[in-house]
C-alpha positions in Angstrom: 43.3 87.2 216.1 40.5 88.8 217.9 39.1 92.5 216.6 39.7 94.8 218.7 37.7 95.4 222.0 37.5 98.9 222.4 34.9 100.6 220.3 37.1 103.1 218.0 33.9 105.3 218.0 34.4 106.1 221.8 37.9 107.1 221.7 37.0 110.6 219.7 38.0 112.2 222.8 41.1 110.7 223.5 44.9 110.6 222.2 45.4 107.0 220.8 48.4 105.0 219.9 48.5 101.1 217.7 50.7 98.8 217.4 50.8 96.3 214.6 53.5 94.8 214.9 55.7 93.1 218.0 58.3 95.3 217.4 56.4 98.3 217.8 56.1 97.5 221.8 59.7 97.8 222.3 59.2 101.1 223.6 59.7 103.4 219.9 56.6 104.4 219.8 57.2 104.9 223.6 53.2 104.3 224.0 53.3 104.6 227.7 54.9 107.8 227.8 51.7 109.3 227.4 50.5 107.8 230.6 53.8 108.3 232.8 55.0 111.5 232.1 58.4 110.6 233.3 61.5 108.3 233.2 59.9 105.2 233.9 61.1 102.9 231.3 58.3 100.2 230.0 58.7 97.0 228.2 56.0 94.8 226.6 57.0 91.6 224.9 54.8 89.1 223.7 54.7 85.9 225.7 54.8 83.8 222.8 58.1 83.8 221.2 56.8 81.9 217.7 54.7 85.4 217.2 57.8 88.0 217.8 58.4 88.5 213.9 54.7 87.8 212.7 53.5 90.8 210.3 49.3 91.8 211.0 46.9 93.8 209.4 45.1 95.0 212.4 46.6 96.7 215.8 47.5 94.1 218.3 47.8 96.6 220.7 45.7 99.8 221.0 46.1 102.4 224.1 44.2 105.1 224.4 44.5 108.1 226.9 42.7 111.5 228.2 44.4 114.2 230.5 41.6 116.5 232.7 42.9 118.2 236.0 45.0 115.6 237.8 43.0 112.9 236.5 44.2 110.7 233.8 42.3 108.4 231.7 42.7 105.3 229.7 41.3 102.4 227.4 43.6 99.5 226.8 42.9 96.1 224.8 46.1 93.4 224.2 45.0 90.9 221.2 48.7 88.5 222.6 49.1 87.7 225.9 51.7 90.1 226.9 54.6 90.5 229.5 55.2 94.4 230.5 58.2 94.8 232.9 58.4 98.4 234.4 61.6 100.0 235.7 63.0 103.7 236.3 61.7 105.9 238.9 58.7 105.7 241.4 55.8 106.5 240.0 53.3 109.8 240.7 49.9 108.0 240.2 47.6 105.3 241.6 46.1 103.2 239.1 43.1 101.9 240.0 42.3 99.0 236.6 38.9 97.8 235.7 39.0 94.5 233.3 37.0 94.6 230.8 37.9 91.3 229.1 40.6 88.6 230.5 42.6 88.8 233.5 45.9 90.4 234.3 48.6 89.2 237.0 50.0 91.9 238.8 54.1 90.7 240.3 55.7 93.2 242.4 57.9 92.9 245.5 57.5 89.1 245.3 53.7 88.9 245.7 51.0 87.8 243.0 47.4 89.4 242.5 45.2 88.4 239.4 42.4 90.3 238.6 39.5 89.4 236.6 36.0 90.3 236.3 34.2 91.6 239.3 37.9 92.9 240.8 40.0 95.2 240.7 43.8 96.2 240.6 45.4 98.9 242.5 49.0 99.8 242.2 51.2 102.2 241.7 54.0 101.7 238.7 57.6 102.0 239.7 61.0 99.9 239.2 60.3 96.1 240.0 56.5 96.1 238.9 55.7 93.2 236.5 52.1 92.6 234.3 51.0 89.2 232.9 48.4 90.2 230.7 46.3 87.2 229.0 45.5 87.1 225.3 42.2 88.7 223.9 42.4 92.0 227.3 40.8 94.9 227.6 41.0 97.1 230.8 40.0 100.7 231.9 42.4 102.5 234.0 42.1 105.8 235.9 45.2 107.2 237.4 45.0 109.8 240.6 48.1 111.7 241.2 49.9 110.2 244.4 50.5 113.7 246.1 46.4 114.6 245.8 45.5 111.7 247.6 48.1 111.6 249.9 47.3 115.2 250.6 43.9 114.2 251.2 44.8 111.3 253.4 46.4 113.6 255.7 43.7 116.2 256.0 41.0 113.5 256.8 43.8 112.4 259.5 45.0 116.3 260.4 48.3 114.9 260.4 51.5 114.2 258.1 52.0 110.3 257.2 55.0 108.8 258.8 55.0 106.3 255.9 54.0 106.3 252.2 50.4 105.2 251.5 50.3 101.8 250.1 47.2 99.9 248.5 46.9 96.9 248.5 46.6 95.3 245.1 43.4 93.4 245.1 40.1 95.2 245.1 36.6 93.8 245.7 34.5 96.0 242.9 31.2 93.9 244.4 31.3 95.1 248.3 31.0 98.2 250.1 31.9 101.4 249.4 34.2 99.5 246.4 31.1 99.0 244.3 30.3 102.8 245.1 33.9 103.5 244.0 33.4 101.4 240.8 30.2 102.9 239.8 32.2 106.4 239.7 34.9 105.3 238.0 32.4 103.8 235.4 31.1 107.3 235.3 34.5 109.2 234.9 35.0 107.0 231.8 31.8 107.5 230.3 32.1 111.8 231.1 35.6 111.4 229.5 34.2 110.3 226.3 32.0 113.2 225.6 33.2 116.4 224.6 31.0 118.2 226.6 31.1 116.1 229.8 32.5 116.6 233.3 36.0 116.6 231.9 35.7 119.9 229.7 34.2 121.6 232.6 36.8 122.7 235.3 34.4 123.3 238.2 32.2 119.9 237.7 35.8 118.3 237.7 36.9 119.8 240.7 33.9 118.0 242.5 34.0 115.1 241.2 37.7 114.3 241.7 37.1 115.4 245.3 34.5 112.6 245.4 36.5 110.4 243.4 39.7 110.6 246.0 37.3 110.5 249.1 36.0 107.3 247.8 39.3 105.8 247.1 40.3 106.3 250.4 37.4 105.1 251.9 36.5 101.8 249.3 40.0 100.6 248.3 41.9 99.0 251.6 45.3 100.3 252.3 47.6 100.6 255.1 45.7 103.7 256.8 42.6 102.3 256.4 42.6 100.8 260.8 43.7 104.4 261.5 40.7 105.9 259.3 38.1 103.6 260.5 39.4 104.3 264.4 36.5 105.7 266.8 32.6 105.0 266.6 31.8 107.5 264.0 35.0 107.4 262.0 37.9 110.5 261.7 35.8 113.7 261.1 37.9 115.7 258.4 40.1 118.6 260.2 37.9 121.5 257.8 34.9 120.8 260.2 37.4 119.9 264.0 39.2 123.9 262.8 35.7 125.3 261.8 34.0 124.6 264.8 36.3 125.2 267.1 36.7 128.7 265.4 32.8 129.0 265.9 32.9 127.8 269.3 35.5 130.4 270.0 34.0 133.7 268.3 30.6 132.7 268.6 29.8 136.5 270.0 31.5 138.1 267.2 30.0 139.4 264.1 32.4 136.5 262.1 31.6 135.6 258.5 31.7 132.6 256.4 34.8 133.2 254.6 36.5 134.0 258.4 35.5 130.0 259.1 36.7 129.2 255.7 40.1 131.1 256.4 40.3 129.5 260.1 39.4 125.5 258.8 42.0 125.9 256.4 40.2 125.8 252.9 37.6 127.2 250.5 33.7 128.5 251.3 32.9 125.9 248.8 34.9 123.1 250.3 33.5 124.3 253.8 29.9 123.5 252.8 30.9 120.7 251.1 32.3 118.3 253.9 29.8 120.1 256.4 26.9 118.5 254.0 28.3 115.5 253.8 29.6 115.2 257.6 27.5 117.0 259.3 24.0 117.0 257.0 24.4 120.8 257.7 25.3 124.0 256.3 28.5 125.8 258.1 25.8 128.5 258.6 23.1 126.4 260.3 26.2 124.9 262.7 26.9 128.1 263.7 23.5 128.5 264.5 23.2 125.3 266.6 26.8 126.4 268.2 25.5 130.0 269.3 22.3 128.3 270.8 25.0 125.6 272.8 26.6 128.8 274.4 24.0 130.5 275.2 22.3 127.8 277.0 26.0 127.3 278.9 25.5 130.9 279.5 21.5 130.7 281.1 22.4 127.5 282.9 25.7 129.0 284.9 23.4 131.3 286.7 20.6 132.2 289.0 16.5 132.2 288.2 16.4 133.7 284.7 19.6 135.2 284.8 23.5 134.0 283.0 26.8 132.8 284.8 27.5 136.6 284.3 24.4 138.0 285.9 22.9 138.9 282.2 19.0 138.0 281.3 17.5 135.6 278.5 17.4 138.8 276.6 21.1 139.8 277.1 22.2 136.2 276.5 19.9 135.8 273.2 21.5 139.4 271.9 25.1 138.3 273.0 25.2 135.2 270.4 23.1 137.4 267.4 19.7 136.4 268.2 17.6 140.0 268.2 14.2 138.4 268.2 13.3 136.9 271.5 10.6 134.6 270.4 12.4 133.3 267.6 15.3 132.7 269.8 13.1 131.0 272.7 11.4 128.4 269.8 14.8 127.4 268.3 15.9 127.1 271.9 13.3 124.8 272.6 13.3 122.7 269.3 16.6 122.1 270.0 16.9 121.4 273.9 13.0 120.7 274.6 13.1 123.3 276.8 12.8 126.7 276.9 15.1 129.6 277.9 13.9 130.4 280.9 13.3 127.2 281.9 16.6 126.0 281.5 17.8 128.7 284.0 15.6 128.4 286.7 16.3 124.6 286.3 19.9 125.2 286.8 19.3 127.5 289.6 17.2 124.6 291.3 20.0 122.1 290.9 22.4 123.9 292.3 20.9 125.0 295.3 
């Protein structure tokens, strides 16, 4: 029998469970119970029937798990090719596997996938699901709570799902933004070992499982991915669509950031988060840039040097917050290559 895979020196951190002998995967020690959290009901036997009453001196079975936010962690190493059968209720997580050592067969709703090195597994264990795991396996698993991704699904899409969102089982760790995907999980194993990593600190945690869910919607190919990917720059999240238009909208009121906040639907932090990533902007420097669009609509709607409404450069500048007329006339021009003025008397020629 092979030693055990898993170092025992990097599971300080985590709550572990052996088995030594066969009988002890008949559910007693009711391992997986740790991972589940629910009435899912699983059941490992050993493929090989000559080993069921064979006696050992070292763990044939080791499982090892961490709990931080709504991420769950865990190491797993099978000495015996083993055949788990799940059954009960629907389960609350995504598990998204990383082999380590040998291969596992994943059999649900009459459809194969093996995974080996270089690929990953996605599913998500309920009644019907079925693992062939090969002798001498070890895997890392990281489970995401269905209703947190789901719920991020459907603000990236600013609409409910009319189905449940499905993954498909096979995952590509060496392509795209998979191998982005892969490198974080990597890293969320690595932070969970340490006591003083990412998953003692609430905040860092926050972020990262942000990132982590993003990713997994974006790397691991499920059956929203068409609808994500739609348009020529992909689905903008709704934060930045309710944000802007809020801007767009107040843009000559004294509004603040935790007013766009409140409008988009989510935190300050959040807010500068996906305008960073979306929009390589700060909300503050997109309101900027959306007071400078009106008041050019303003200049251009009107006669030499004046507004749609009659009003001068320096009336339109002061309308949308701009109290320096120089610094508003250089932005102006840095961003339209043109100045104020000249874009109204431009307008005025146009029109004539």
């Amino acid at each position: 029998m092979a030693a055990p895979m898993i170092d025992p020196a990097l599971l300080a951190m985590f709550d572990v469970v052996r088995a030594r002998h066969p009988g002890d995967l008949d559910g007693r020690l009711r391992v997986t119970e740790r991972v589940a959290k629910s009435e899912r009901i699983y059941t490992y036997q050993l493929q090989n029937r000559a080993l069921w009453s064979a006696k050992f001196e070292k763990p044939i079975f080791t499982l090892a798990t961490r709990v931080a936010g709504s991420i769950l962690a865990s190491y797993a190493d099978s000495s015996f090719a083993t055949d788990v059968s799940v059954d009960g209720d629907q389960g609350d997580l995504f598990c998204f596997t990383t082999m380590l050592s040998g291969h596992i067969t994943l059999v649900k709703n009459g459809n194969s996938t093996t995974t080996t090195d270089g690929r990953g597994l996605v599913w998500r264990p309920g009644p019907g699901g079925r693992l062939l795991i090969s002798d001498d396996n070890a895997r890392r698993n990281v489970f995401f709570k269905v209703a947190d991704v789901e719920e991020a699904l459907e603000h990236l899409l600013d609409e409910r799902l009319r189905q449940p969102l499905e993954f498909w089982a096979d995952l590509d760790w060496g392509s795209g933004l998979a191998a982005s995907l892969k490198r974080q999980l990597d890293f969320v194993m690595d932070e969970f070992q340490r006591p003083d990593g990412v998953a003692s600190n609430p905040v860092a945690l926050a972020s990262l499982t942000d990132l982590l869910v993003s990713l997994v919607l974006r790397g691991a190919p499920h059956n929203y991915v068409d609808q994500l990917d739609s348009g020529a720059s992909g689905v903008i999240p709704a934060y930045i669509r309710r944000a802007e238009d809020f801007m767009r909208a107040n843009g000559a009121e004294p509004i603040r950031m935790a007013q766009v906040a409140a409008a988009a639907g989510c935190s300050v932090r959040t807010l500068g988060h996906v305008f960073k990533h979306f929009r390589s902007s700060t909300p503050l420097g997109m309101l900027h840039a959306i007071r400078l669009e009106l008041a050019r609509d303003d200049l251009t709607g009107g006669a030499s040097g004046l507004g749609a409404s009659g009003a001068s450069v320096t009336t339109v500048a002061r309308r949308y917050g701009f109290t320096n007329s120089s610094r508003f006339a250089a932005a102006f021009r840095r961003r339209f290559g043109e100045t104020p003025s000249d874009a109204a008397r431009r307008s005025s020629r146009s029109s004539r």
